[in-house]
Backbone as CSV, one residue per row, in Angstrom:
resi,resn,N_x,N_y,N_z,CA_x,CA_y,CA_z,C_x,C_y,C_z
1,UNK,-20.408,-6.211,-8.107,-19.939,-6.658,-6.805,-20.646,-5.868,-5.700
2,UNK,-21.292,-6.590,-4.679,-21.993,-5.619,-3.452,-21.209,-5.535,-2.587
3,UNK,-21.866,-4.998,-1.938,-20.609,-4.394,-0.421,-21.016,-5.097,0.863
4,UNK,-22.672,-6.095,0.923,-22.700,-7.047,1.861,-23.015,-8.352,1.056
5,UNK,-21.748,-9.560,1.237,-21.455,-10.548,1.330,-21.420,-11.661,1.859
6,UNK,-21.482,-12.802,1.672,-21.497,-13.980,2.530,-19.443,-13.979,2.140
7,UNK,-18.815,-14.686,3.341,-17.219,-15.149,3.324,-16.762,-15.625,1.946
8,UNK,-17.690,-16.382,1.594,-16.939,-17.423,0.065,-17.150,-15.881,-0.859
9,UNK,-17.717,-15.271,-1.150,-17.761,-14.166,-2.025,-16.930,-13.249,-1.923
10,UNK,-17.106,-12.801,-0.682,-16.086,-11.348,-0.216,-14.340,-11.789,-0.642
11,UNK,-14.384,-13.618,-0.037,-13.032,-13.810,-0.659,-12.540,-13.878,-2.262
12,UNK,-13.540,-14.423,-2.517,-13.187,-14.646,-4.168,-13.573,-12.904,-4.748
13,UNK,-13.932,-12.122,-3.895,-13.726,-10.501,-5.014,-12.412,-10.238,-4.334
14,UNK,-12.212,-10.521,-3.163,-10.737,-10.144,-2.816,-9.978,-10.835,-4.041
15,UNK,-9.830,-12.025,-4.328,-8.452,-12.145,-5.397,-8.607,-11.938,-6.525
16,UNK,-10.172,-11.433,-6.893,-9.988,-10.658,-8.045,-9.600,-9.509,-8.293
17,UNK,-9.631,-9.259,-7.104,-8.982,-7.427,-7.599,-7.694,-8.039,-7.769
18,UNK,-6.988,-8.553,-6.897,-5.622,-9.265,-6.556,-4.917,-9.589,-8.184
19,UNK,-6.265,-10.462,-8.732,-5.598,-10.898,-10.025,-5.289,-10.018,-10.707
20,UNK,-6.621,-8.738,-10.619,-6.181,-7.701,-11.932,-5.042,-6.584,-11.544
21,UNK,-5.047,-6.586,-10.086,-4.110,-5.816,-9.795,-2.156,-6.309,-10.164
22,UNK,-2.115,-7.766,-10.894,-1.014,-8.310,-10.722,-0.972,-8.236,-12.243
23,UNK,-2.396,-8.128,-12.852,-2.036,-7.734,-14.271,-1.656,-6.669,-14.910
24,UNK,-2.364,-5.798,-13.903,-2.225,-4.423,-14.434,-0.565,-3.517,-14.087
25,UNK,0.185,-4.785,-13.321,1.429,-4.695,-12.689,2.181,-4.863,-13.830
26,UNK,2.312,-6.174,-14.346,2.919,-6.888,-15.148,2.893,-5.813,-16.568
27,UNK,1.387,-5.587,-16.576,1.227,-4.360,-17.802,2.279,-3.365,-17.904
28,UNK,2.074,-3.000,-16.738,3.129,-1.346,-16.494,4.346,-1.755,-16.568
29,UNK,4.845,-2.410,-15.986,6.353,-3.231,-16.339,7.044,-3.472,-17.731
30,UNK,5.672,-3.791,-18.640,5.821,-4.345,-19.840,5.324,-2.618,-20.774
31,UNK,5.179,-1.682,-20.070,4.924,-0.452,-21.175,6.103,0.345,-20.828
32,UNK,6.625,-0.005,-19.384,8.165,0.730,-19.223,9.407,0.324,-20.131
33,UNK,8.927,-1.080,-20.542,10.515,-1.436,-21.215,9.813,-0.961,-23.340
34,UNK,8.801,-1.689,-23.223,8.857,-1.311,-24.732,7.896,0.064,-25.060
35,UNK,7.168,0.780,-24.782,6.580,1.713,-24.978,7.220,2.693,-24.300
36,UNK,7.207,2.989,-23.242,7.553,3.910,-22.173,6.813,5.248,-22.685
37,UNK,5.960,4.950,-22.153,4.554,5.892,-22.247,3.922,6.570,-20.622
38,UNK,4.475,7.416,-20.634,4.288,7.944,-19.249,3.102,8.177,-19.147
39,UNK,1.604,8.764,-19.880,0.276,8.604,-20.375,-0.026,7.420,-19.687
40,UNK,0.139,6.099,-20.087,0.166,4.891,-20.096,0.372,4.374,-18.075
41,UNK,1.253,4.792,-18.521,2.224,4.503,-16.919,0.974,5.318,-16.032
42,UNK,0.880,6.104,-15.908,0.050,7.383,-15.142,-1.513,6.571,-14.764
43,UNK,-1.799,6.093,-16.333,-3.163,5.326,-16.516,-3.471,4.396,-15.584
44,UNK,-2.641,3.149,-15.527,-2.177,2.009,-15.155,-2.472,2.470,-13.453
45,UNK,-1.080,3.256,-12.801,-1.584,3.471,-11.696,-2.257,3.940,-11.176
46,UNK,-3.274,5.132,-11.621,-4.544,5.297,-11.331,-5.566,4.312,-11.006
47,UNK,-5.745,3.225,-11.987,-6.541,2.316,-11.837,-6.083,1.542,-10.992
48,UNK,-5.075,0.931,-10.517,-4.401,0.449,-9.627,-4.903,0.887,-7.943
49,UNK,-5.023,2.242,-8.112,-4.855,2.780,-6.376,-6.687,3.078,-6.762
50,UNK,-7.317,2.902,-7.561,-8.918,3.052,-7.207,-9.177,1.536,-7.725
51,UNK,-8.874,0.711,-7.693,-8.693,-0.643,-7.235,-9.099,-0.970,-5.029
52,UNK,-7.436,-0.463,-5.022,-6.940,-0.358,-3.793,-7.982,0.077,-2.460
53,UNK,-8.373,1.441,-3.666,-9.174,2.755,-2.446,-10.604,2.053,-2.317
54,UNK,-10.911,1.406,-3.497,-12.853,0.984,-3.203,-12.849,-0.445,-2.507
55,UNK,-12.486,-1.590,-3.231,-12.288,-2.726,-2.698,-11.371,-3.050,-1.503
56,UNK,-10.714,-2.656,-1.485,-9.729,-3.164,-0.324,-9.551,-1.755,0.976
57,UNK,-10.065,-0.668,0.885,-9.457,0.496,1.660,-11.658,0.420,2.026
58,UNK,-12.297,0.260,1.296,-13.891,0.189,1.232,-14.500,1.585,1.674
59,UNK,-13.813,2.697,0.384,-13.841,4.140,0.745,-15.292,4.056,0.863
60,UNK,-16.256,3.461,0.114,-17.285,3.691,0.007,-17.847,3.335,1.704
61,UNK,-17.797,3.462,2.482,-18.013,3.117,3.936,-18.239,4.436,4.448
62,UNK,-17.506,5.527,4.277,-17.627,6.640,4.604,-18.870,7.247,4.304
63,UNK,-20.140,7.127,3.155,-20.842,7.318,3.048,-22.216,6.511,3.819
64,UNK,-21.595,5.322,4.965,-22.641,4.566,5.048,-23.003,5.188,6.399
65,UNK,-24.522,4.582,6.524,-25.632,5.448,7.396,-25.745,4.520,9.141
66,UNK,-25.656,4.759,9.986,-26.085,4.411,11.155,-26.991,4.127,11.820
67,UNK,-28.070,4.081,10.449,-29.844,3.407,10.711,-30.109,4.284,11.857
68,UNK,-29.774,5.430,12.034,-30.656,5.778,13.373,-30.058,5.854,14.773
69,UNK,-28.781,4.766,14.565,-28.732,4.465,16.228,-28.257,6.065,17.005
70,UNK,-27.907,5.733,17.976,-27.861,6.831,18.859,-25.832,6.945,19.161
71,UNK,-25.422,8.321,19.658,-24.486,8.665,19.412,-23.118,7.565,20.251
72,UNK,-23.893,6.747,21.194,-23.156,6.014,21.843,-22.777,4.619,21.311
73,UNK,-23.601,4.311,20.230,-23.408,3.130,19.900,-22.022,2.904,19.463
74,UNK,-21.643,1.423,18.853,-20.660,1.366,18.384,-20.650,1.389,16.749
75,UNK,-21.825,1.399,15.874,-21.760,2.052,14.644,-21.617,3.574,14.572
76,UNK,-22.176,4.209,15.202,-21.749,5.347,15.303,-20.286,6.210,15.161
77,UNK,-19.924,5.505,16.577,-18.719,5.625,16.851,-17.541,4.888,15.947
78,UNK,-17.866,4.269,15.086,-16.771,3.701,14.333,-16.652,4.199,13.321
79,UNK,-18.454,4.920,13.028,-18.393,5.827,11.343,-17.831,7.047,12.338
80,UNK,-17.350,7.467,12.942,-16.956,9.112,12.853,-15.327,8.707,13.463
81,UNK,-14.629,7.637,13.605,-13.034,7.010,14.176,-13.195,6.713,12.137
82,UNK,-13.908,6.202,11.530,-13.637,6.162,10.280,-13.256,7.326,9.392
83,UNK,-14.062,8.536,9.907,-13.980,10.060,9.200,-12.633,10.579,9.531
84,UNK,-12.194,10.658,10.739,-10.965,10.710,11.405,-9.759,9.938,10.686
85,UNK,-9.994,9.137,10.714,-8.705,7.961,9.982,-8.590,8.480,8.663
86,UNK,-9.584,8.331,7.960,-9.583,8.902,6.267,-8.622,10.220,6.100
87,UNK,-9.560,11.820,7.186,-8.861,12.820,7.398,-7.423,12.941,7.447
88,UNK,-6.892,12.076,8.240,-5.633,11.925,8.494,-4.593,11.028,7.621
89,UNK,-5.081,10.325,6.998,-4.871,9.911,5.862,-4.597,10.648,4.349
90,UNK,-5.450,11.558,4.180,-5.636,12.462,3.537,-4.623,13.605,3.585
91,UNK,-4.252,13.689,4.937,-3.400,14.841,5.132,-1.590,14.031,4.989
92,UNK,-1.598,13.449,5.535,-0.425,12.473,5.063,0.145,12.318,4.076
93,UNK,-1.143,12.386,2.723,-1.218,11.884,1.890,-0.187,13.288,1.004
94,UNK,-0.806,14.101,1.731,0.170,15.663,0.751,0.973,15.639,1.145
95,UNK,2.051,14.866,2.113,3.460,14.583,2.541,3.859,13.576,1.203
96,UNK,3.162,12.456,1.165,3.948,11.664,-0.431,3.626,12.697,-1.323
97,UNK,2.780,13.449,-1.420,2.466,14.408,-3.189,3.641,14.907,-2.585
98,UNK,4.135,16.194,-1.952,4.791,16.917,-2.290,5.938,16.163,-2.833
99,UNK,7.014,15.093,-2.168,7.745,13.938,-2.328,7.719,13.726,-3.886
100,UNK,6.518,13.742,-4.189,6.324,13.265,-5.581,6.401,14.784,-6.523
101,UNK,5.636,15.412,-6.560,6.026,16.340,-7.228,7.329,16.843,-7.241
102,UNK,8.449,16.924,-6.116,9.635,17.195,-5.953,10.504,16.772,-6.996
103,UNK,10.261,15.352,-6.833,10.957,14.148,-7.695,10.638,14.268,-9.290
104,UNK,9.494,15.060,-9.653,9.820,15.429,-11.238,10.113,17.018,-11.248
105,UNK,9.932,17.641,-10.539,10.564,18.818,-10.412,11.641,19.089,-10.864
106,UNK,12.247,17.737,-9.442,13.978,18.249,-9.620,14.427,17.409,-10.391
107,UNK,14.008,16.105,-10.884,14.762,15.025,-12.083,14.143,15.346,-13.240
108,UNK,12.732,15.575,-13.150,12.205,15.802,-14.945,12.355,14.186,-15.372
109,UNK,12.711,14.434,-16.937,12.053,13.088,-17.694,13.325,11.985,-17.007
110,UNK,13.832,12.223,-16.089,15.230,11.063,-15.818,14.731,10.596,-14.272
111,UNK,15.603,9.511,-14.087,15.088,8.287,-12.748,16.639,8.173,-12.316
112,UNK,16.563,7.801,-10.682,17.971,7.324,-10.568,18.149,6.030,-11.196
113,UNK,19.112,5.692,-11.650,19.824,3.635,-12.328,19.442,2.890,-10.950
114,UNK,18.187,2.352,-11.209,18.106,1.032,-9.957,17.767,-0.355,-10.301
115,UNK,17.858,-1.197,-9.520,17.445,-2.985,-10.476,16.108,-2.860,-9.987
116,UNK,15.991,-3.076,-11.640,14.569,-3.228,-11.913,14.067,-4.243,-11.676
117,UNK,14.352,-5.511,-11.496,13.849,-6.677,-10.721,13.576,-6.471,-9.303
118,UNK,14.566,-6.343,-8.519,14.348,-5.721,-7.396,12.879,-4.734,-7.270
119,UNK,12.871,-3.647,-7.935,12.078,-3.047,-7.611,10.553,-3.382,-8.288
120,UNK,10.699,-4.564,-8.722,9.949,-5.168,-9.124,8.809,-5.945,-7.758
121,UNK,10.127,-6.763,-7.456,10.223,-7.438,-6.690,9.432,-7.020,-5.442
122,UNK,10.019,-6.265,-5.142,9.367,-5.249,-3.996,7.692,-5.059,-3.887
123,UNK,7.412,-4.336,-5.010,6.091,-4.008,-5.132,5.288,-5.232,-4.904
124,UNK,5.490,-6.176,-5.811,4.681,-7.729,-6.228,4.885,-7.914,-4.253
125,UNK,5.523,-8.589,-4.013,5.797,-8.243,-2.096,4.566,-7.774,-1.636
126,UNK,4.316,-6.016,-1.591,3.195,-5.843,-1.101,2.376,-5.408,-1.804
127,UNK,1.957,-5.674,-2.923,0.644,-6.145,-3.561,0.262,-7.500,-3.082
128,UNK,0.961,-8.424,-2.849,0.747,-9.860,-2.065,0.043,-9.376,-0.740
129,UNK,0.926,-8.811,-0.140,0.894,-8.408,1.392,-0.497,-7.818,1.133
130,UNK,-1.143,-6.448,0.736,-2.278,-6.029,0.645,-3.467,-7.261,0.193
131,UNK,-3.145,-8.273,-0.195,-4.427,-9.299,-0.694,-4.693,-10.139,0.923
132,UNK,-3.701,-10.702,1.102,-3.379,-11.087,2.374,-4.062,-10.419,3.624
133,UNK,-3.997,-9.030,3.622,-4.633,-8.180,4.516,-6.023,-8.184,4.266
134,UNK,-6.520,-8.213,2.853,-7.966,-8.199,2.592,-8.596,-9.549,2.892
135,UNK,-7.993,-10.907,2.815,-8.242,-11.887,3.139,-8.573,-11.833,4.763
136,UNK,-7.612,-11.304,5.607,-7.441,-11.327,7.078,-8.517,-10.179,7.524
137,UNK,-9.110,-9.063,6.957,-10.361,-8.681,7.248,-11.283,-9.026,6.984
138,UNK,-11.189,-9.709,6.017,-12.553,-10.131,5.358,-13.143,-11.687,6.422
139,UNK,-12.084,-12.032,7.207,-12.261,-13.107,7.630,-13.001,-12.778,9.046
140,UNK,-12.025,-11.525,9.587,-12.815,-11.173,11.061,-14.129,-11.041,11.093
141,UNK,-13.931,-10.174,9.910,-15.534,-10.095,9.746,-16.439,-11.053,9.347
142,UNK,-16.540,-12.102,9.482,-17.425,-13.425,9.183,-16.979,-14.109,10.325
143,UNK,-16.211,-13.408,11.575,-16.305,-14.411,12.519,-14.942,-15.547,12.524
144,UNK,-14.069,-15.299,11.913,-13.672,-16.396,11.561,-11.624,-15.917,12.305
145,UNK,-11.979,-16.360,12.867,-10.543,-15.831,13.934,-9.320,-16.428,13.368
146,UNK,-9.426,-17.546,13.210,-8.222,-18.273,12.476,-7.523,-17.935,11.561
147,UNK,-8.749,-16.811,10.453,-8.386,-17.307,8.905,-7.650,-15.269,9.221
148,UNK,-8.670,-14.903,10.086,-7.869,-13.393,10.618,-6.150,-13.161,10.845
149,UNK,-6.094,-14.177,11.687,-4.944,-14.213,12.425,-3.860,-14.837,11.444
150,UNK,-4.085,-15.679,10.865,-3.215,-16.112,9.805,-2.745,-14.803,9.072
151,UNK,-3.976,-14.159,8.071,-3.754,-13.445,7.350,-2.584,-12.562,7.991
152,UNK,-3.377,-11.604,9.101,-2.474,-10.913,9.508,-0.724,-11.060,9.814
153,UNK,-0.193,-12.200,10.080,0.723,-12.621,10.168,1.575,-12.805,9.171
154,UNK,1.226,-13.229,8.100,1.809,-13.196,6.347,1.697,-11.912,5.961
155,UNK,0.643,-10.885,6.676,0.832,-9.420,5.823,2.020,-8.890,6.445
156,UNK,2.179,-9.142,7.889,3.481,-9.031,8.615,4.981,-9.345,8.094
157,UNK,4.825,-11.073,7.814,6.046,-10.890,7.486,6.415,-10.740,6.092
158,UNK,5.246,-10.047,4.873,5.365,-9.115,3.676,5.895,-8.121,3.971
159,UNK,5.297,-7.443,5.489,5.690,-6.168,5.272,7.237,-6.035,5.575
160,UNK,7.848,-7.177,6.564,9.086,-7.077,6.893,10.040,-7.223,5.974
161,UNK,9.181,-8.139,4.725,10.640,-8.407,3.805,10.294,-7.477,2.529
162,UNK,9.479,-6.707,2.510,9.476,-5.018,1.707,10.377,-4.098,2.390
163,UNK,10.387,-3.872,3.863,11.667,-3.065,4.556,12.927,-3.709,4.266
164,UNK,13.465,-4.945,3.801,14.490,-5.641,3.883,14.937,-5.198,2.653
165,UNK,13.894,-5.881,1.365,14.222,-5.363,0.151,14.921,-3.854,-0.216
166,UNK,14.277,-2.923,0.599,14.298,-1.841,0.126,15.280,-1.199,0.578
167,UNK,15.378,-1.389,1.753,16.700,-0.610,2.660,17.726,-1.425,3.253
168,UNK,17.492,-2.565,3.029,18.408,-4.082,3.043,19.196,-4.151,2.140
169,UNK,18.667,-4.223,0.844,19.235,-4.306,-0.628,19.351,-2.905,-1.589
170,UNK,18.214,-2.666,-1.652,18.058,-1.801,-2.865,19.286,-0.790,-2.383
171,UNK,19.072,-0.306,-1.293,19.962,0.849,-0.458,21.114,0.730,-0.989
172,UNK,21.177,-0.559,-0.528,23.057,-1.151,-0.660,23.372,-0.795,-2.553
173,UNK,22.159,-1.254,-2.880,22.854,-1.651,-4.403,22.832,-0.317,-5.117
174,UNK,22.180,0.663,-4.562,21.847,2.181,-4.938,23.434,2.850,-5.067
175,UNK,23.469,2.612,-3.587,24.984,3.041,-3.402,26.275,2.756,-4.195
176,UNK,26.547,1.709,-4.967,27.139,0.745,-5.982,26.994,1.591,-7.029
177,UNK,25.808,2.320,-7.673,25.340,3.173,-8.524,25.476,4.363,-8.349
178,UNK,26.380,4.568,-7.164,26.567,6.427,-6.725,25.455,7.277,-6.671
179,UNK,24.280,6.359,-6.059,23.087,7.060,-5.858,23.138,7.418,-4.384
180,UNK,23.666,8.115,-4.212,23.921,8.685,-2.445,23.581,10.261,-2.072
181,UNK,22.953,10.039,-0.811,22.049,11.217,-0.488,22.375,12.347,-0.298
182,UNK,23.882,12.459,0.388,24.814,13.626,0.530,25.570,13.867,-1.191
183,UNK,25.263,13.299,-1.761,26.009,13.700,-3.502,25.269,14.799,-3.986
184,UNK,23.908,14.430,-4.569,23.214,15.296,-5.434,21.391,14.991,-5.330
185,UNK,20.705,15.685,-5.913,19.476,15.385,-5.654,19.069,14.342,-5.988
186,UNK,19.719,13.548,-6.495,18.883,12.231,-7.350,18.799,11.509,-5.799
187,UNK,20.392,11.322,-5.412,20.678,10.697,-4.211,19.375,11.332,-3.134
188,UNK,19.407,12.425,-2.606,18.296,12.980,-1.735,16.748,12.702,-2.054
189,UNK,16.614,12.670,-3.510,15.063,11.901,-3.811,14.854,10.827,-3.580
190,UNK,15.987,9.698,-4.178,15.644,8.572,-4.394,15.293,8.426,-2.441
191,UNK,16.121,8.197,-1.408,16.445,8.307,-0.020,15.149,8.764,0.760
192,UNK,15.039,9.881,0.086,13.637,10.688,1.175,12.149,9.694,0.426
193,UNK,12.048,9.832,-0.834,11.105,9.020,-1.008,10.690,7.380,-0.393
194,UNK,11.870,6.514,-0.535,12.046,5.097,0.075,12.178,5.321,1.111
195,UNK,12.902,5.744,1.970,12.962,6.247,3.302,11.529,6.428,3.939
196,UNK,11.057,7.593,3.553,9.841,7.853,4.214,8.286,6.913,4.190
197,UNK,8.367,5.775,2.782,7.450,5.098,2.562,7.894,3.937,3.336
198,UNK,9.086,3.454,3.643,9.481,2.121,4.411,9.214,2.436,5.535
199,UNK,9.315,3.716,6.363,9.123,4.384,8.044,7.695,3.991,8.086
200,UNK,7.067,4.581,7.284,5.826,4.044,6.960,5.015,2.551,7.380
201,UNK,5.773,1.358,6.407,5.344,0.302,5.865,5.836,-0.056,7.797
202,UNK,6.683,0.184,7.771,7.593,0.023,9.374,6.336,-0.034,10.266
203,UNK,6.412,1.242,10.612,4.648,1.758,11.450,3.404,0.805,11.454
204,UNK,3.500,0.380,9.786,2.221,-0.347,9.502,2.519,-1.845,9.730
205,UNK,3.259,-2.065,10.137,4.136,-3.576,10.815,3.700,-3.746,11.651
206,UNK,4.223,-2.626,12.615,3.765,-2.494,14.321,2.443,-2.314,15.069
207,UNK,1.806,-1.543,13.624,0.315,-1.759,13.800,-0.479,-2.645,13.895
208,UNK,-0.255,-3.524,13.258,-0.270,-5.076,12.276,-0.019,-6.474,13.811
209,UNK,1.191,-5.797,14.295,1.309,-6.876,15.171,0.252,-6.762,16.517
210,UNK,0.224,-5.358,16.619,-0.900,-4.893,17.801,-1.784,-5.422,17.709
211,UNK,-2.575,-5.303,16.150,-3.802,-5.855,15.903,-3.823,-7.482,15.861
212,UNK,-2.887,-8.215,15.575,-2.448,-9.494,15.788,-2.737,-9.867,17.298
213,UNK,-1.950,-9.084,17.851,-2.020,-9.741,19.181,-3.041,-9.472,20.073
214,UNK,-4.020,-8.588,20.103,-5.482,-8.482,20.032,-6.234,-9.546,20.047
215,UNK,-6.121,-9.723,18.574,-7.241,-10.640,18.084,-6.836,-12.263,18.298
216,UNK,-5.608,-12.143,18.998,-5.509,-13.935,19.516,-5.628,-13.827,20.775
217,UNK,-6.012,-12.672,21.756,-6.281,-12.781,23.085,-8.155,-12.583,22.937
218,UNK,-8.382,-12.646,21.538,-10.186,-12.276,21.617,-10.773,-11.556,21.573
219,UNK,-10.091,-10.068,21.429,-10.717,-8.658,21.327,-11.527,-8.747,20.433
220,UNK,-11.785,-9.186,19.162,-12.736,-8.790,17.680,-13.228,-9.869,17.834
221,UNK,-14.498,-9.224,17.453,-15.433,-10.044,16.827,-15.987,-9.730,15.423
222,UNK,-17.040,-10.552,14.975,-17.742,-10.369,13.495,-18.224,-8.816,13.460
223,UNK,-18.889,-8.273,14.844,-19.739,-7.469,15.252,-19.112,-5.902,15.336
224,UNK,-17.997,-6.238,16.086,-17.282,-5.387,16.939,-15.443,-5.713,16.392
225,UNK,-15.125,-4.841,15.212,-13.482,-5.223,14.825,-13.082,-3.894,14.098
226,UNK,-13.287,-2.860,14.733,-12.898,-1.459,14.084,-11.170,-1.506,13.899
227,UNK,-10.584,-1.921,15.088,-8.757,-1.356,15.174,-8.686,-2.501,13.639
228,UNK,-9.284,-3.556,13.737,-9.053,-4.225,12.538,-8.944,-3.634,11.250
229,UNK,-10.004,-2.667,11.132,-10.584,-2.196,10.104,-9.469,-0.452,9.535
230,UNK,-9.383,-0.469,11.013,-8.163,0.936,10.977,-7.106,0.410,10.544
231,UNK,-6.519,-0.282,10.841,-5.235,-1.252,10.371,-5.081,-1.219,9.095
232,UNK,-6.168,-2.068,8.773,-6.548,-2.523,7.319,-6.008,-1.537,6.537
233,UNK,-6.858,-0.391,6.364,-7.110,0.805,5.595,-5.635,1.407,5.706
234,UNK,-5.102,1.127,6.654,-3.928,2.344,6.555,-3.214,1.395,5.934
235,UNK,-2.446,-0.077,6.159,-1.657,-1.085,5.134,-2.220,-0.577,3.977
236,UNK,-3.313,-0.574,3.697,-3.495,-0.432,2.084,-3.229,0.892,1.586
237,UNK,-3.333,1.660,2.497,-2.699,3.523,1.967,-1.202,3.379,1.922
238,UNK,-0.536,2.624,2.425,0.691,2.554,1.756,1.126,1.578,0.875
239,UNK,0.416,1.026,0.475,0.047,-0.015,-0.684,0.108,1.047,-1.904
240,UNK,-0.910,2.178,-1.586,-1.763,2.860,-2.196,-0.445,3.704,-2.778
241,UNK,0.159,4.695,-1.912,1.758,5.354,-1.870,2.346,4.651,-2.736
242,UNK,2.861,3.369,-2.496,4.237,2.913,-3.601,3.362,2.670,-4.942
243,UNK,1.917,2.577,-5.091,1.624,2.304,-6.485,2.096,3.562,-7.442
244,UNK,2.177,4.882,-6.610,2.290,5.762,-7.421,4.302,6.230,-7.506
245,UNK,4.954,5.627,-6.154,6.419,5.700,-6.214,6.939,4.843,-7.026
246,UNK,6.174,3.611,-6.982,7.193,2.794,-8.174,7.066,2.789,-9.637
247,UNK,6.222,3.253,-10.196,6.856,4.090,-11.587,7.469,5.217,-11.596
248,UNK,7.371,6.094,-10.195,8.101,7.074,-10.471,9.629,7.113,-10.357
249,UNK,9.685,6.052,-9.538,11.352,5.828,-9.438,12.192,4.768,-10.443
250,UNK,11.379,3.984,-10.874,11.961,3.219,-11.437,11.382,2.814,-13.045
251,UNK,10.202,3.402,-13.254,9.634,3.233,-14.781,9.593,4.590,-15.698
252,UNK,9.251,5.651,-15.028,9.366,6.715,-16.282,10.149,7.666,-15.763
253,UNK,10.845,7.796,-17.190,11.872,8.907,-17.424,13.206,7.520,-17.877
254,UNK,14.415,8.369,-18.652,15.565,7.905,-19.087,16.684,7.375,-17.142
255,UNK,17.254,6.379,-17.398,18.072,6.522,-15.753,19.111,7.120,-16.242
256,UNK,19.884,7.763,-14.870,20.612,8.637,-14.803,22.079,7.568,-14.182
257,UNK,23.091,7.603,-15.335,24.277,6.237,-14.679,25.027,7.887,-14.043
258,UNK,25.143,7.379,-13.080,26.235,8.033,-12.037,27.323,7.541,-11.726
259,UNK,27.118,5.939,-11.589,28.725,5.415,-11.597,29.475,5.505,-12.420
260,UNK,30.555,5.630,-12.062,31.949,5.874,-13.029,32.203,4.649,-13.919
């Protein structure tokens, strides 16, 4: 797969990652109930988020060259707003590790009791939502405003009904399970982890609509679509986040019944 494309290509590698990324979903789902191979599990999402990070996040960009131009241009200036974004990204990024390391710290081989459909549910949501987003860049960039603006709008209202799922429902149904934040740590993990990735997905909503409403007053072009491209990358870093929260909360380790 190359990294310059004509539209019909760039789209059809977009839903291939899409496809394998929905397989490699279904996989992990299917090694949590009959294997439960945390090895396995670990595997799975690795490949998953360097999926995410090359094709759809297009880490490999950071290495690309500016032919020369001079410091004012707008390649320039978009490879060093690109170095910046990554950086900060990066640093963010040891806010979910610690989160994550916490969460086997303090639970070890056990998970809080949550519906596993649901949290199924959820993910498949924005793994959709992230294809959607790659569709809606991939489109600006060929010029193609329509197929932009669409996209963006369906990654929108993915991202709204992943906040719904999660702190709409799951919350509610957590609670049912005496998974509550003032009880015990399970309650304080499960909470700070979902919590802080939905504030997140939240953010990346609002980002989402900015860049929406931009690009239907005409700001981007084929040429010129960086906030596009910033957007992009950060939806998919929290794409990137729950690939590694949702086995941890809900696929490996024994659950912990708290209700009476």
């Amino acid at each position: 797969m190359t990294h310059t494309q004509n539209k019909s290509s760039a789209l059809a590698q977009g839903l291939i990652v899409f496809i394998f990324l929905a397989v490699l979903t279904a996989l992990e789902f299917g090694i949590a109930i009959l294997l439960n191979s945390i090895v396995l599990l670990i595997l799975v999402a690795l490949v998953k988020a360097g999926l995410v990070a090359y094709y759809y996040m297009h880490i490999y960009k950071l290495n690309q060259e500016d032919h020369g131009e001079g410091h004012d241009s707008y390649a320039y200036k978009t490879g060093t707003n690109r170095l910046g974004l990554w950086l900060f990204l990066l640093s963010d990024s040891f806010v979910f590790g610690g989160l994550l390391v916490s969460r086997f710290n303090l639970l070890g081989m056990t998970r809080p009791h949550l519906n596993q459909l649901l949290g199924l549910a959820v993910t498949v949501v924005l793994l959709v939502s992230s294809f959607f987003m790659n569709r809606a860049e991939t489109s600006i960039a060929h010029g193609d405003k329509k197929g932009f603006l669409n996209g963006t709008l369906v990654t929108i209202i993915l991202g709204l009904l992943f906040v719904i799922g999660v702190v709409g429902l799951e919350w509610q149904l957590a609670k049912i399970e005496e998974v509550i934040a003032s009880k015990d740590v399970v309650g304080g993990i499960f909470y700070m982890m979902t919590g802080m990735h939905a504030f997140h997905v939240l953010t990346g909503v609002i980002l989402l609509f900015t860049v929406w409403n931009k690009g239907r007053k005409g700001l981007y072009t084929a040429e010129k679509h960086w906030g596009v491209e910033a957007a992009t990358v950060y939806w998919h870093f929290v794409d990137v986040v729950w690939i590694f929260f949702y086995p941890a909360l809900y696929l490996i380790g024994a659950a912990i019944q708290l209700a009476a």
